[in-house]
C-alpha positions in Angstrom: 78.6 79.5 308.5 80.3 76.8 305.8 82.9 77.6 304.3 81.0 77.5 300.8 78.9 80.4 302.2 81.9 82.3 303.2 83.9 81.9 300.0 79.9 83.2 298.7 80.2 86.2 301.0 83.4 87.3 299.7 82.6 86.6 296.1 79.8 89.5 296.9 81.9 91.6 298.4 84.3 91.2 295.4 81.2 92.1 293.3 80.4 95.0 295.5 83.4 96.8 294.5 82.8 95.9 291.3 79.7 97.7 291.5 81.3 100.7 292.6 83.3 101.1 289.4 80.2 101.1 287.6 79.4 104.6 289.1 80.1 107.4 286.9 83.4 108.9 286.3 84.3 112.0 288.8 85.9 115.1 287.4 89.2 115.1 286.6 91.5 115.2 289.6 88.5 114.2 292.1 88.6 110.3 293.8 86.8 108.6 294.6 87.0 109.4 298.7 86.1 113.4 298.3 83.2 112.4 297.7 82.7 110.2 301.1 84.5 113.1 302.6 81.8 115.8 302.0 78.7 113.4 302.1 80.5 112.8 306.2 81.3 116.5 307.2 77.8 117.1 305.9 75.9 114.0 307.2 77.9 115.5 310.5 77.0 118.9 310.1 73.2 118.1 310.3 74.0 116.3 313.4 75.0 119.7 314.8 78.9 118.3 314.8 81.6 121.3 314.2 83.7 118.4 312.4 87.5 117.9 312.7 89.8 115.1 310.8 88.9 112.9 313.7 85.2 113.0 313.5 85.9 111.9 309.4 88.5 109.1 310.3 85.9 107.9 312.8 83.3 108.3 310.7 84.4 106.6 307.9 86.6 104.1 310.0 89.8 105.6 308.5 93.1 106.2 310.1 93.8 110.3 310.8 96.9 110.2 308.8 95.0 109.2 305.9 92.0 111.4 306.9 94.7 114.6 307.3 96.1 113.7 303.9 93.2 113.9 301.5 91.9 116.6 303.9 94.9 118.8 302.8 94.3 117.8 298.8 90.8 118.6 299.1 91.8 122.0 300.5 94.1 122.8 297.8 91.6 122.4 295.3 89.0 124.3 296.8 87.0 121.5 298.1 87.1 121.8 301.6 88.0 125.3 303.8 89.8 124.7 307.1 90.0 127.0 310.0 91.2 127.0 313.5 89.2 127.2 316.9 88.9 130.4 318.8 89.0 128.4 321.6 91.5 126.4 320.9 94.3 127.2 318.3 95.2 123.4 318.1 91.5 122.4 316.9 91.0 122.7 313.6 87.3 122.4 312.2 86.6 121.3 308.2 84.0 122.4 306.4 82.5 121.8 302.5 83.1 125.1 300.0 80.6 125.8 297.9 82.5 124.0 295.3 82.5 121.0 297.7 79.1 121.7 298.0 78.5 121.5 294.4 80.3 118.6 294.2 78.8 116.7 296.1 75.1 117.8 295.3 76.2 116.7 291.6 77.6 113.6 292.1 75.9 112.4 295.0 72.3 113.7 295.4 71.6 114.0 291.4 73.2 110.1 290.4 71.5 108.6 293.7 68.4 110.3 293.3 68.5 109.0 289.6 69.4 105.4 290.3 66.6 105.2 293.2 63.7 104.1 291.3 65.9 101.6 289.7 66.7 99.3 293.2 63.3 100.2 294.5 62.5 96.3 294.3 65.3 96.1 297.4 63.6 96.7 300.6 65.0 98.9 303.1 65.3 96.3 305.6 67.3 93.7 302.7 69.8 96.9 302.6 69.9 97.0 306.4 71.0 93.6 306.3 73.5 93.9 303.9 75.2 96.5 305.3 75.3 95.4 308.9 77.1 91.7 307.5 79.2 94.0 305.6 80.2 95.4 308.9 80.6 93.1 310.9 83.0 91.1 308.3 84.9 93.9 307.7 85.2 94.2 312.0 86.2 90.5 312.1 88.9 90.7 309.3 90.4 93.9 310.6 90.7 92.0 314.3 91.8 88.9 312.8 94.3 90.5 310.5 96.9 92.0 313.2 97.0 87.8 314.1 98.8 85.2 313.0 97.1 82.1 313.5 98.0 79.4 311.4 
C-alpha cells in the first residue's frame, strides 16, 4: 500500500467517526457505548452465551476495567441487572432490563431499520470489506503502538 493510500485510509476512518455523530442524539444521560453494550449481551444471548464483563470486553475488544465501569453505570440506571452464579459466587452474569431492552429496540432496531433502505446501493460484500480492513488496521495499530520504532 503507498503511503497516499494510507493517509486515504485514515482520512475514511476519520470520516467514519464522523459519520457516527450524525446518528441521532441518545437520551439524556445514555452514551454512546450502552448502546454497543446491550446490542453484545444480546447478540450473545442468542448465541446461547450466559454473558459476563469478559464476554463484553472480548466482544467489543475493550479492556474489563472499562467493561466493569460502564457495566456498573448502566446498572444504576436501570439498564442492565446483574446477578451472581449459583455455581459460583465469583461469576457474575449481565443481562439487558426491560428498560435496556427498550433502549436498545428504540435506538437500535427502529433508526437501523429506518436508515436500511437508504445504503441499500452498498452491497453486503462492499460492507464485508470495509469492516474486515477496518479490523485489521485497527489490529496493526494497537500491535504497533506498544512500539517505539523510529
Amino acid at each position: 500500500m503507498t503511503i497516499a493510500m494510507i493517509k486515504s485510509l485514515l482520512d475514511a476512518c476519520y470520516q467514519a467517526k464522523r459519520i457516527r455523530d450524525l446518528l441521532p442524539p441518545l437520551p439524556k444521560g445514555v452514551a454512546p457505548a450502552y448502546i454497543q453494550y446491550l446490542d453484545a449481551i444480546g447478540q450473545l444471548e442468542r448465541q446461547g452465551v450466559r454473558v459476563r464483563v469478559s464476554d463484553i470486553g472480548d466482544t467489543l475488544d475493550i479492556p474489563r476495567p472499562g467493561v466493569t465501569r460502564t457495566v456498573k453505570e448502566m446498572e444504576a440506571k436501570g439498564y442492565l441487572r446483574k446477578t451472581a452464579s449459583e455455581e459460583d459466587g465469583r461469576v457474575t452474569y449481565i443481562t439487558a432490563t426491560e428498560a435496556g431492552k427498550l433502549l436498545s429496540q428504540r435506538y437500535s432496531e427502529h433508526y437501523f431499520s429506518l436508515l436500511a433502505p437508504q445504503l441499500a446501493d452498498i452491497s453486503d460484500e462492499d460492507a464485508a470489506c470495509t469492516i474486515r480492513t477496518i479490523e485489521k488496521m485497527h489490529r496493526v495499530m494497537s500491535e504497533r503502538r506498544g512500539r517505539i520504532d523510529e
